[in-house]
Phi, psi and omega in degrees: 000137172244171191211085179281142153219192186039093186262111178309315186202107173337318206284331189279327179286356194229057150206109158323313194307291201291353177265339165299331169255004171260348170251355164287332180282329173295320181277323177316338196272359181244352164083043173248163168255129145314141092340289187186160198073185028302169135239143168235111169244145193254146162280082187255339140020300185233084171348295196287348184264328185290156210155168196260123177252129150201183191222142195236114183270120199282193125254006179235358189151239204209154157222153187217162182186109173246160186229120165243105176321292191297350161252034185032037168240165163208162164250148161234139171236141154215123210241108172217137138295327173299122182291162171195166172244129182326312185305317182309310182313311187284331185292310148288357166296315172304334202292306170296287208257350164099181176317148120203171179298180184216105193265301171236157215207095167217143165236145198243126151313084181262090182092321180348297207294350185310121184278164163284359191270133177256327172296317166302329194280311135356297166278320170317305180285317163328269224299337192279353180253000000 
């Protein structure tokens, strides 16, 4: 999960279109398959909350993004077993959306260890619990 902010210019997080073709280009640019989607939808609801959300359902998971313009931020989640590399994720981001800071950063190690026996794995897991 990232937590980007101080976006130089802000106007890129508040067009559906363009977060809709930045996560179909993120995950190829990361070597995942669409599943379904992107879908993007605004929050408009709440003043201090708009933005755009949206989700690319993965065939390695997901990908997610929300966007708040007036707070020149966004959040990215990409939920894979599959590894990728981080570095690209910010480098198309930048590429899309232009500078910003990176306020949080965390990756988590998911699924790697999974064998194909999914019933061994199963059990594997049970007993560690």
């Amino acid at each position: 999960m990232m937590r980007l902010a101080n976006f130089g210019d802000a106007t890129r997080l508040d067009d559906p279109s363009g977060i809709t073709s930045y996560l179909t280009g993120l995950v190829s640019g990361i070597g995942m398959r669409i599943l379904d989607g992107p879908h993007v939808k605004t929050e408009d609801a709440d003043p201090a909350r708009y933005g755009h959300s949206g989700i690319v359902l993965l065939y390695e998971s997901h990908a997610a993004i929300h966007t708040y313009p007036a707070l020149r931020s966004m959040f990215l989640d990409i939920f894979s077993c599959k590894r990728f590399d981080t570095g690209e994720v910010v480098s198309i981001t930048e590429q899309t959306f232009g500078t910003f800071d990176i306020v949080e950063f965390d990756v988590l190690d998911r699924g790697h260890h999974w064998d194909t026996d999914a019933n061994a794995e199963l059990l594997r897991w049970q007993g560690s619990r």
